[in-house]
C-alpha positions as CSV (number, residue, x, y, z in Angstrom):
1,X,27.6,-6.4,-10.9
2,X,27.1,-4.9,-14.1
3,X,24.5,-6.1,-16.6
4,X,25.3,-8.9,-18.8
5,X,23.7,-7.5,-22.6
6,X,22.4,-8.8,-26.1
7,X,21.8,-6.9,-29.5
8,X,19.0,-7.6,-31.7
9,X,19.6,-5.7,-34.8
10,X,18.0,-6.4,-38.6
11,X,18.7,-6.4,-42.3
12,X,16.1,-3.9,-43.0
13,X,13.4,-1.9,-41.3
14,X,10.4,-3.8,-40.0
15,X,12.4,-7.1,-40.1
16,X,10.8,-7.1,-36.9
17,X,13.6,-6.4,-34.0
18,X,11.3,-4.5,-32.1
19,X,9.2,-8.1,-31.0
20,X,12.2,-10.1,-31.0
21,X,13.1,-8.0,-28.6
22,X,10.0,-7.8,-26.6
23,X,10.2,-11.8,-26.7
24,X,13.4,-12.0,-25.1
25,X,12.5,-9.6,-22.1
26,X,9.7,-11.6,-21.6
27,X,11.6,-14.8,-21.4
28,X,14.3,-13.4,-19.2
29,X,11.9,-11.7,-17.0
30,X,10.1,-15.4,-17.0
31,X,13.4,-17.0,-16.0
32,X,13.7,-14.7,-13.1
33,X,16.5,-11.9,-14.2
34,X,15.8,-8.6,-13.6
35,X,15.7,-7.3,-17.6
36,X,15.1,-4.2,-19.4
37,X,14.9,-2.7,-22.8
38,X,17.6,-0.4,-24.3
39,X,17.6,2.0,-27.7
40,X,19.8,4.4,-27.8
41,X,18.0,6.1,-30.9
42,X,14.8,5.6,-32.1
43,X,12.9,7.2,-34.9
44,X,8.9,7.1,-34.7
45,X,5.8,9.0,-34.3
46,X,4.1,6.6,-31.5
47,X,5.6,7.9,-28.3
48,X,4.9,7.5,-24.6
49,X,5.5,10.0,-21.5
50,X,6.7,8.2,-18.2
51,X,5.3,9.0,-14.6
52,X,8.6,11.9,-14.1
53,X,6.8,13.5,-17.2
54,X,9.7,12.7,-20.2
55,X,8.9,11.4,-23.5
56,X,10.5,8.2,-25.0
57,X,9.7,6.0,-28.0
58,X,6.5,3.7,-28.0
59,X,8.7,0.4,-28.9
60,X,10.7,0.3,-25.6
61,X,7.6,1.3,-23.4
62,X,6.2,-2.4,-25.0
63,X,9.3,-4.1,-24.2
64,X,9.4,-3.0,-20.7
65,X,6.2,-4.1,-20.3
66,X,6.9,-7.7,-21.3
67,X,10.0,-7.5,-19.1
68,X,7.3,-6.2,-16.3
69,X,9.3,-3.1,-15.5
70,X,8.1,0.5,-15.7
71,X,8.9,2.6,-19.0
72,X,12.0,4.6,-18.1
73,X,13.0,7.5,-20.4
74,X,16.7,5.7,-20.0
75,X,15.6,2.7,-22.1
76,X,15.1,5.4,-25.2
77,X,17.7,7.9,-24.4
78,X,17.4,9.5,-28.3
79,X,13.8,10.2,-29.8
80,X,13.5,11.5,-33.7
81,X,9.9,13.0,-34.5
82,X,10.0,13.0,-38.3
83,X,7.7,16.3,-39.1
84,X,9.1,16.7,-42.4
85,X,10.4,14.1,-45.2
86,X,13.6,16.3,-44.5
87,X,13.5,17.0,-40.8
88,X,12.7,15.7,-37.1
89,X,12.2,16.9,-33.6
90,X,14.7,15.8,-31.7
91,X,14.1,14.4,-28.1
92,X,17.1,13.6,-25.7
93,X,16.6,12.3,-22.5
94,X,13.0,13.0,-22.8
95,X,13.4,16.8,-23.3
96,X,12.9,18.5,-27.0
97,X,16.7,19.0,-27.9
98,X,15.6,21.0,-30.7
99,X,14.6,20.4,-34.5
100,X,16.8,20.2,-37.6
101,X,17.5,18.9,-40.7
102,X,19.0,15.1,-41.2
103,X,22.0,16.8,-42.3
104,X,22.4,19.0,-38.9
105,X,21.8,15.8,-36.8
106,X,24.1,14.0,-38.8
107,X,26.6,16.6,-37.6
108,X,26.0,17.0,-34.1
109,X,25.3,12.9,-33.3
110,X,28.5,12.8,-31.2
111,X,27.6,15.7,-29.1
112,X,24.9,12.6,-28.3
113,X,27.1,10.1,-27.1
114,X,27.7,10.9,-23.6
115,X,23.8,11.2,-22.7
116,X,23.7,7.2,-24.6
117,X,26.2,6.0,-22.6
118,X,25.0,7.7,-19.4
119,X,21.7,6.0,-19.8
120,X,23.1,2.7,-20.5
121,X,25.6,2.4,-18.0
122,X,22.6,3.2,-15.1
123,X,20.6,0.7,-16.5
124,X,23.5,-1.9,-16.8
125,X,24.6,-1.2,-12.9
126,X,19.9,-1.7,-11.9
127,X,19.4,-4.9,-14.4
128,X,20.9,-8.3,-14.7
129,X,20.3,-8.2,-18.6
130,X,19.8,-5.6,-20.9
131,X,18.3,-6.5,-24.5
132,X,19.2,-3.4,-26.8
133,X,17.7,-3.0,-30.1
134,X,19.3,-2.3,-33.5
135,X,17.3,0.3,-35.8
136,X,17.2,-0.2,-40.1
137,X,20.4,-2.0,-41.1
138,X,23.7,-2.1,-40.0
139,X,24.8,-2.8,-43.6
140,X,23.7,0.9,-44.7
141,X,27.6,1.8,-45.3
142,X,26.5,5.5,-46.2
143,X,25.8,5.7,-41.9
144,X,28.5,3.9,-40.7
145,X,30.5,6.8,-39.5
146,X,29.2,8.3,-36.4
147,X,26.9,5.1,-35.7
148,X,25.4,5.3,-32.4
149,X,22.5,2.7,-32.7
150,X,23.5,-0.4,-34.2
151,X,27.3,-1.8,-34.5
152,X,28.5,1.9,-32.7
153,X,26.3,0.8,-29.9
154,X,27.1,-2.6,-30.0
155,X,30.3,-1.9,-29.3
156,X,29.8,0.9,-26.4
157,X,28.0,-1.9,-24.7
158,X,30.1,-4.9,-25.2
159,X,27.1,-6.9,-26.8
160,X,27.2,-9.9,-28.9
161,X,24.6,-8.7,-31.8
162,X,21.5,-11.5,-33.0
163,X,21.0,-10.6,-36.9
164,X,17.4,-11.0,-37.9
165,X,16.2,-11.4,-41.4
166,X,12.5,-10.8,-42.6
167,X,11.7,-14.2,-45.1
168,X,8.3,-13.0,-45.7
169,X,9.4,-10.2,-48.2
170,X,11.7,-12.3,-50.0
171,X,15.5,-12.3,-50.4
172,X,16.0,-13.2,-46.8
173,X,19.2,-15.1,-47.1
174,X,20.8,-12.8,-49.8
175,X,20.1,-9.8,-47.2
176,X,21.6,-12.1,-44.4
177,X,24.1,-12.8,-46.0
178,X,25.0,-9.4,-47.6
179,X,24.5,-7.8,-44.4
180,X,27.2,-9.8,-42.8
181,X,29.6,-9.2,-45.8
182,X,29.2,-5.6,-45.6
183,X,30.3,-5.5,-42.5
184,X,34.2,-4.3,-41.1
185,X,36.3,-6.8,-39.3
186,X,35.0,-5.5,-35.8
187,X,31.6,-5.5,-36.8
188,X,31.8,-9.1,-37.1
189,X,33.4,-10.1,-34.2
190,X,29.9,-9.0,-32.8
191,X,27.2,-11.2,-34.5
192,X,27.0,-14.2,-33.0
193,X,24.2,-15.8,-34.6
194,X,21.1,-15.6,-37.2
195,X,17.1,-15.2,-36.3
196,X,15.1,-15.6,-39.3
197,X,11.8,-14.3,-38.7
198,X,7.8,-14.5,-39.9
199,X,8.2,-17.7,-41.9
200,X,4.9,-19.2,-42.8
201,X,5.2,-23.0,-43.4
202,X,7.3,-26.5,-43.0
203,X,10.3,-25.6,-41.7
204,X,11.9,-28.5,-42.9
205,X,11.6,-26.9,-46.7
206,X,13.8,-23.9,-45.4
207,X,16.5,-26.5,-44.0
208,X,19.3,-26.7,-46.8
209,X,18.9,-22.7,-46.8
210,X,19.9,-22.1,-43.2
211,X,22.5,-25.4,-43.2
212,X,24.3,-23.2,-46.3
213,X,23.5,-19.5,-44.6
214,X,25.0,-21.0,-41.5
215,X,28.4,-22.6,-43.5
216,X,28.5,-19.1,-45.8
217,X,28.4,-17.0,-42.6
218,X,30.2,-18.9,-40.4
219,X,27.0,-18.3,-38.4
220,X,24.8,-20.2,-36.3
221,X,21.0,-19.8,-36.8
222,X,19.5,-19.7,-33.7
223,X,15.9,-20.1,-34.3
224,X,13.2,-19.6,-37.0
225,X,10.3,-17.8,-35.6
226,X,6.8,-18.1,-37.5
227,X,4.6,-15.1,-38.8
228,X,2.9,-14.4,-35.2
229,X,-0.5,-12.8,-35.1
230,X,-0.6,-11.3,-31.7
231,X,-2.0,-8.0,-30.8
232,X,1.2,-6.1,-29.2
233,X,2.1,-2.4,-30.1
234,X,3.9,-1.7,-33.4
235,X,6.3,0.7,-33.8
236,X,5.5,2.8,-36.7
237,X,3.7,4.0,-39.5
238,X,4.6,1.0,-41.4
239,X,3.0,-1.5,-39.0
240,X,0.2,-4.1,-40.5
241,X,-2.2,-2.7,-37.7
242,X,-2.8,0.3,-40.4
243,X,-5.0,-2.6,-42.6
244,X,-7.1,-1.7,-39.7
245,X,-9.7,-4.9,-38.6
246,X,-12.8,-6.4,-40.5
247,X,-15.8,-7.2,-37.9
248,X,-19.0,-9.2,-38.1
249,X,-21.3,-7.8,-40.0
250,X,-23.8,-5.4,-38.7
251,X,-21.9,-4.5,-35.9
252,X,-20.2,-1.3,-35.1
253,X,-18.1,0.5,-37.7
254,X,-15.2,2.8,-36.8
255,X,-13.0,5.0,-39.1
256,X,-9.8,6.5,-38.1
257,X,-8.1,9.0,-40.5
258,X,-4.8,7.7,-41.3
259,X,-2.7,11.3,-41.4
260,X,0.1,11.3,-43.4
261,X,2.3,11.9,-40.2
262,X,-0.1,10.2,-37.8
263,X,0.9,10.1,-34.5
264,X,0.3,7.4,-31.4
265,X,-2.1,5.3,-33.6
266,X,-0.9,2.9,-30.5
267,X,-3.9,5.0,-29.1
268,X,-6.5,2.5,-31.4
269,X,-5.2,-0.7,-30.3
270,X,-8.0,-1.4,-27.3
271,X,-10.6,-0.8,-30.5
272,X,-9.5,-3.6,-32.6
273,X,-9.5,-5.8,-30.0
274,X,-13.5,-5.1,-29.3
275,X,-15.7,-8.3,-30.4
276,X,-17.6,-7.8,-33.8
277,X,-17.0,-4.3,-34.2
278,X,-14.8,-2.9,-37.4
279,X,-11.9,-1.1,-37.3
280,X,-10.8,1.1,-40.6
281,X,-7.9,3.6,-41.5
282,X,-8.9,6.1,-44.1
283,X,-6.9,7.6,-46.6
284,X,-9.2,8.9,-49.0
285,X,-13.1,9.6,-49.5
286,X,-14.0,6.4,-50.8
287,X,-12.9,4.3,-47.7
288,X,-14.9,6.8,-45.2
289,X,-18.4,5.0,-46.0
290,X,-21.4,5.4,-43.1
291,X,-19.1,4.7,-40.0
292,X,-20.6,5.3,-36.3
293,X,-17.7,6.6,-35.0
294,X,-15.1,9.0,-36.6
295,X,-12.0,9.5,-35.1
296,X,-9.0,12.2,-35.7
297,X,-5.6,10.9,-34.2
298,X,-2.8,13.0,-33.2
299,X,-0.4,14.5,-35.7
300,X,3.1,15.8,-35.6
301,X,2.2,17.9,-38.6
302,X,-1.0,19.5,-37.3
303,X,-1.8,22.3,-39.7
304,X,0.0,19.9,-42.7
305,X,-2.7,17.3,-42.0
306,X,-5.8,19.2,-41.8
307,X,-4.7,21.0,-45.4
308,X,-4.1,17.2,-46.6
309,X,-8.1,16.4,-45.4
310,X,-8.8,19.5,-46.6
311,X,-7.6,18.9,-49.9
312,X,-8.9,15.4,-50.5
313,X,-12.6,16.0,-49.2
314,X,-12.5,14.1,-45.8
315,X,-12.8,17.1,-43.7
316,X,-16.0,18.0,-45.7
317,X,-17.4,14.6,-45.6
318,X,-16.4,14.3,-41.6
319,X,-18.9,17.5,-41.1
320,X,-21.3,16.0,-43.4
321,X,-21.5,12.8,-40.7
322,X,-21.2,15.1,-38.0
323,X,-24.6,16.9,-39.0
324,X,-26.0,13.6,-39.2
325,X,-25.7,12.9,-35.7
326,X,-22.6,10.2,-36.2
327,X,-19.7,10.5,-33.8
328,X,-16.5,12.8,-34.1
329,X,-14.1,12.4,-32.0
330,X,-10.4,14.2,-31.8
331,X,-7.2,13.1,-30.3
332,X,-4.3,15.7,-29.8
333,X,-4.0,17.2,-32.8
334,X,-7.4,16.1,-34.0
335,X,-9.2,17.9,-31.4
336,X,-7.0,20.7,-32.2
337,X,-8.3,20.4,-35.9
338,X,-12.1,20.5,-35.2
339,X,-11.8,24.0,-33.5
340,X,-12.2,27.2,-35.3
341,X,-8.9,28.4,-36.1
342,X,-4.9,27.4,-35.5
343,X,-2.2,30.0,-35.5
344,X,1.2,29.4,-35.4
345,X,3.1,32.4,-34.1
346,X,6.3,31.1,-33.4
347,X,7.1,28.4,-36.4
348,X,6.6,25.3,-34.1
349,X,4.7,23.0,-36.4
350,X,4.6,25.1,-39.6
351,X,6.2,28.5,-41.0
352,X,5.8,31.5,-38.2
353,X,2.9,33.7,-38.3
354,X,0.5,30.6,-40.2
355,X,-3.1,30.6,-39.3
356,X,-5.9,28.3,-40.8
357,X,-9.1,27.9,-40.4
358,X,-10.5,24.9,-38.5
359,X,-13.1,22.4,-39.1
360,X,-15.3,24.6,-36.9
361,X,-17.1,21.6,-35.6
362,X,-15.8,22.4,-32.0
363,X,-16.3,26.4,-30.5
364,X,-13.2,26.7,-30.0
365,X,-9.3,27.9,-31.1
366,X,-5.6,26.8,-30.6
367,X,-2.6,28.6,-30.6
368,X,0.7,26.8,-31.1
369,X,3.9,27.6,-28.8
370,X,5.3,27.5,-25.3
371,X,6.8,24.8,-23.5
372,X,5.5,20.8,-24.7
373,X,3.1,19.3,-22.1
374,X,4.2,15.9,-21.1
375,X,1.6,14.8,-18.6
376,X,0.1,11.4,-17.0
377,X,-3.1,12.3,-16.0
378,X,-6.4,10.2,-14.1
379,X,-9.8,11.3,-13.6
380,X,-13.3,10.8,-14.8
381,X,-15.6,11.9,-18.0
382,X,-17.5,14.9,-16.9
383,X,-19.4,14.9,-20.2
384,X,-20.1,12.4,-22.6
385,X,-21.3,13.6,-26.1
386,X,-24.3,13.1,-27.6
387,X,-25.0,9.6,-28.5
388,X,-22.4,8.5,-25.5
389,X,-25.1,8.8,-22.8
390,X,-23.8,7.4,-19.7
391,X,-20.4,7.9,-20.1
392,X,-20.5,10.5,-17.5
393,X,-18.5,8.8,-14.3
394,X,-16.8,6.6,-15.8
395,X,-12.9,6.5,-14.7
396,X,-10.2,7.2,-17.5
397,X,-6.3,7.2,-17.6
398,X,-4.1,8.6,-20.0
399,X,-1.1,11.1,-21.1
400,X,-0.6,14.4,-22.7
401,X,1.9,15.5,-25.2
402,X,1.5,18.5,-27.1
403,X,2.6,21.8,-27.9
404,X,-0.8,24.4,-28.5
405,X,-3.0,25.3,-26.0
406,X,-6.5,25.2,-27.0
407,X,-9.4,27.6,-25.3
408,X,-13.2,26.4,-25.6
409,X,-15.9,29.4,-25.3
410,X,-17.3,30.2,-22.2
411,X,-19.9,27.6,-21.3
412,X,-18.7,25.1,-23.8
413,X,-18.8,22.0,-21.6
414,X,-14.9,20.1,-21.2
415,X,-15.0,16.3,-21.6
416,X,-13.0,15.2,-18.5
417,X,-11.4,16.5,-15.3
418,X,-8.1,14.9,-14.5
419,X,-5.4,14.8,-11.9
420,X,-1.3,14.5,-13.0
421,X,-0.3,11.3,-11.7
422,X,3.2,12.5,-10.3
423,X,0.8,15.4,-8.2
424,X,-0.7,18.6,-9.5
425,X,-3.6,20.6,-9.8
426,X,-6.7,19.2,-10.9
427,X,-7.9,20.6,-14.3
428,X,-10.5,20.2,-17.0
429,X,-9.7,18.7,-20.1
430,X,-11.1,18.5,-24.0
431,X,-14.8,19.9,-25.0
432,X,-17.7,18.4,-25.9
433,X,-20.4,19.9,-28.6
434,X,-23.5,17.8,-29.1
435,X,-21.8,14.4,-31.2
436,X,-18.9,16.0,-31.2
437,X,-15.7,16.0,-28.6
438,X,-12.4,16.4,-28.4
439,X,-9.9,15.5,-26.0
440,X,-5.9,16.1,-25.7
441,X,-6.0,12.7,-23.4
442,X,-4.0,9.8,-25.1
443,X,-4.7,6.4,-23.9
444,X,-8.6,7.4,-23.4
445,X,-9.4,3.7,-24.3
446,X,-7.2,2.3,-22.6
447,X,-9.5,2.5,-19.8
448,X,-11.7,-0.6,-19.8
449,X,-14.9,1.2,-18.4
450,X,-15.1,4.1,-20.5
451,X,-14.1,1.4,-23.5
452,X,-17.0,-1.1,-22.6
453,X,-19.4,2.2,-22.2
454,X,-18.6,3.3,-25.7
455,X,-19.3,0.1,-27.2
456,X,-22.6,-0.2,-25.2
457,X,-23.6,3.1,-27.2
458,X,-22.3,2.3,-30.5
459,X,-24.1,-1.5,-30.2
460,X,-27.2,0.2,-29.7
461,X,-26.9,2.6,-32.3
462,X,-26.6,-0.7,-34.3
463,X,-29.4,-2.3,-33.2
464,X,-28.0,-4.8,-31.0
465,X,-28.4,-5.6,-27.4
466,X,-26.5,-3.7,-25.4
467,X,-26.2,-5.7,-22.9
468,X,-23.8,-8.3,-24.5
469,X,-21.3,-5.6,-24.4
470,X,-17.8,-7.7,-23.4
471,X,-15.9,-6.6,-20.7
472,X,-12.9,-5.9,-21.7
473,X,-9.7,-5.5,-19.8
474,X,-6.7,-4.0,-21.6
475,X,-4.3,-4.4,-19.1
476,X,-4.9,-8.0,-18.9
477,X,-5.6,-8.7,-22.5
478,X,-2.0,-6.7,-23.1
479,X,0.0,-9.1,-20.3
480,X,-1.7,-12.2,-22.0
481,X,-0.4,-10.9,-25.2
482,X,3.0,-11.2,-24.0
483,X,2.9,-14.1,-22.4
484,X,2.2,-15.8,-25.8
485,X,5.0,-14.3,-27.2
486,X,7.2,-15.7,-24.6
487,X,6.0,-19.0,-25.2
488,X,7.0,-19.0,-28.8
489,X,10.1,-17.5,-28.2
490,X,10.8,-20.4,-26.5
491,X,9.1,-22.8,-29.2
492,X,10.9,-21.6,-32.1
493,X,14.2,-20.2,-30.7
494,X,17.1,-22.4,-29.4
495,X,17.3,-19.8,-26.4
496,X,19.7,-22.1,-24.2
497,X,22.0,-20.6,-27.3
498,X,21.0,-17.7,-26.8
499,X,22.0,-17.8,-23.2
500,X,25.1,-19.1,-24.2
501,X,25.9,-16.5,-26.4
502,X,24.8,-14.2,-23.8
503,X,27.2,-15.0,-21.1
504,X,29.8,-15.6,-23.5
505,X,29.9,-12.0,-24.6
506,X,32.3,-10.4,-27.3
């Protein structure tokens, strides 16, 4: 029997589809259907590689999880990188397609059909329900032509479409309702009802607005879901999570450099969620202050962001802290970015032939090109810098995605040795130079012992016992996460509507 399906789409970016979504495949899951996620194109710089080694979008990997299902690369058959405000990397069915211009993609989005609907229809014929996300707006009229992720899917997949509208910028039922009008005939025949979402108040006060949204739209509005401050993956560069978190005082300080095109700042979460300590996203000098850890995240624009720290006086006040003794640590492209030197032969991240010098805070040098590593990968730290004693042992679990290949000199001690999780040779990853490291592992604190050991150290460094370091389990704290979303889902939404709009259909 195929699957049954529902559509969450928005009135704008950020309206906040991506949780709706995640809500509703943790209720279903909860009510016993066998649910998962569905985007046919998604745009964003957080991205996840599943256990066949394919790369999909960060958004669906957290709504499979709330639907308690493994991230399949089907659930995200499209992937745009933006490296450029003009261009993307393009990833279909977890492979690099290529990379190109808006205007070239624009061109060849049919050629793109066939691998959407190929995905889909294999999910449709494993699940009972599949809960497929919208991206932007389906009112921007200048896309319409060639849709493939919002109305365009909708209709390859038969599904009734949920609008939701974001009241906490303002305007909500003027973009509701200009939404709907914008829309063609067919489009129309697919909403079948009205979320308005991150409302903060008496719902009561927003009554005569959704009795006259409702009786303009012709509409019912299915729920009104509250501004919900629960620590779940965001999608994007856009995400609140960027504010970064405020501790108690005197306890352990942590400053992330916010790249312009930061990549899988999902990486940070696990940080934020530490008791007391302080979490910060630096843009500029003045924000660094005396942190005890500093962290460089991955990039999609490598060489781009290191010319950008270079240019504002972060890189110089990073190696000013490192020479102090305070923590450095690089991710990806932020390990790449402490070496010595990056060349670019080939034109993948920036113009062929580019090399730049490095921060030189690692012996070390990378070299762009070749084939992307996609990797899940296990093992243990084989080295913990200094001022992470103790961290040697201790069990870590992660994924690689990158495209250089960087090479330590001889002697320079690597960081961990790690095991592919769908079978390989064991290797040695990342380098570690006094208070300095670097490692290409993403998801490094997502491991809940090397986590609780690196609080231990930066406690200390701080004075405080170290023995009141929490133990902290991701996995868990993630799973309880969603189960609080599922219970307002089903506090603020009139889901037994929902169900009947899902069996219902178009």
């Amino acid at each position: 029997m195929k699957a049954r399906s529902i559509m969450i789409q928005g009135t704008m970016s950020s309206a906040g589809k991506s949780l709706i979504a995640a809500g509703l495949c943790r209720v279903f899951r909860e009510d016993g259907l066998r649910v998962a996620p569905f985007k046919s194109q998604n745009m964003a710089l957080n991205s996840f590689i599943t256990q066949e080694g394919l790369e999909m979008g960060r958004a669906q990997v957290v709504q499979a999880q709330a639907a308690g299902v493994e991230p399949d690369v089907r659930m995200n058959p499209i992937l745009l990188k933006p490296q450029s405000d003009t261009g993307s990397q393009v990833i279909v069915d977890g492979e690099v397609w290529g990379t190109m211009s808006a205007a070239e993609y624009y061109r060849r989005k049919p050629e793109l059909i066939p691998h959407i609907q190929r995905a889909y229809e294999s999910l449709a014929a494993q699940y009972d329900v599949i809960v497929i996300e919208g991206a932007g707006s389906p009112a921007e009229i200048n896309l319409r032509e060639n849709d493939i992720v919002n109305m365009g899917m909708a209709r390859m997949a038969k599904a009734p479409v949920l609008l939701v509208g974001d009241i906490d910028r303002g305007g909500v039922f003027a973009s509701l309702y200009g939404t709907a009008a914008l829309m063609e005939d067919w489009e129309r025949a697919h909403l079948k009802g009205i979320i308005v979402n991150k409302f903060r108040g008496d719902v009561e006060i927003l009554r005569p607005g959704l009795d006259r949204i409702e009786a303009l739209t012709g509409l019912p509005v299915v729920g009104v879901m509250p501004w919900l401050r629960l620590d779940i993956d965001d999608e994007d560069s856009l995400s609140g999570r960027l504010e970064g978190r405020r501790g108690a005082p005197g306890g352990p300080e942590i400053a992330i450099l916010r790249f312009p095109r930061i990549s899988n700042f999902t990486d940070f979460a696990p940080l934020e969620a530490l008791p007391g300590a302080s979490v910060r996203y630096v843009t500029c000098l003045r924000e660094l202050g005396e942190p005890d850890l500093v962290i460089l995240p991955g990039s999609k624009s490598t060489v781009g962001d290191l010319l950008w720290m270079r240019r504002n006086g972060l890189e110089a006040a990073v190696k000013k802290l490192a020479a102090k003794g305070v923590l450095v640590l690089g991710i990806c492209g932020g390990y790449q970015m402490l070496g010595r030197s990056l060349s670019d032969p080939e034109g993948t991240e920036a113009p062929a032939g580019t090399v730049v010098a490095g921060m030189a805070l690692l012996p070390g040098d990378t070299v762009f090109g070749g084939r992307k590593v996609r990797t899940r990968m296990a093992g243990r730290v084989l080295t913990g810098p200094v001022g992470l004693e103790g961290a040697e042992g201790t069990a870590v679990e992660g994924y690689e995605i990158h495209m250089g290949r960087t090479r330590m000199d001889a002697g320079i001690p690597s960081f961990c040795r790690l095991v592919p999780l769908e079978g390989g040779e064991m290797k040695e990853d990342g380098a570690v130079w006094g208070n300095v490291w670097g490692t290409y592992l993403h998801g490094l604190f997502d491991s809940g012992e090397f986590l609780s050991r690196l609080w231990r150290a930066l406690a200390k460094k701080r004075g405080l016992d170290p023995e009141t370091a929490p133990t902290f389990d991701p996995a868990a704290h993630r799973e309880g996460q969603y189960r609080l979303l599922g219970e307002a889902m089903r506090k603020n939404l009139d889901m037994a509507k929902i169900y009947e709009i899902l069996e219902a259909g178009v």
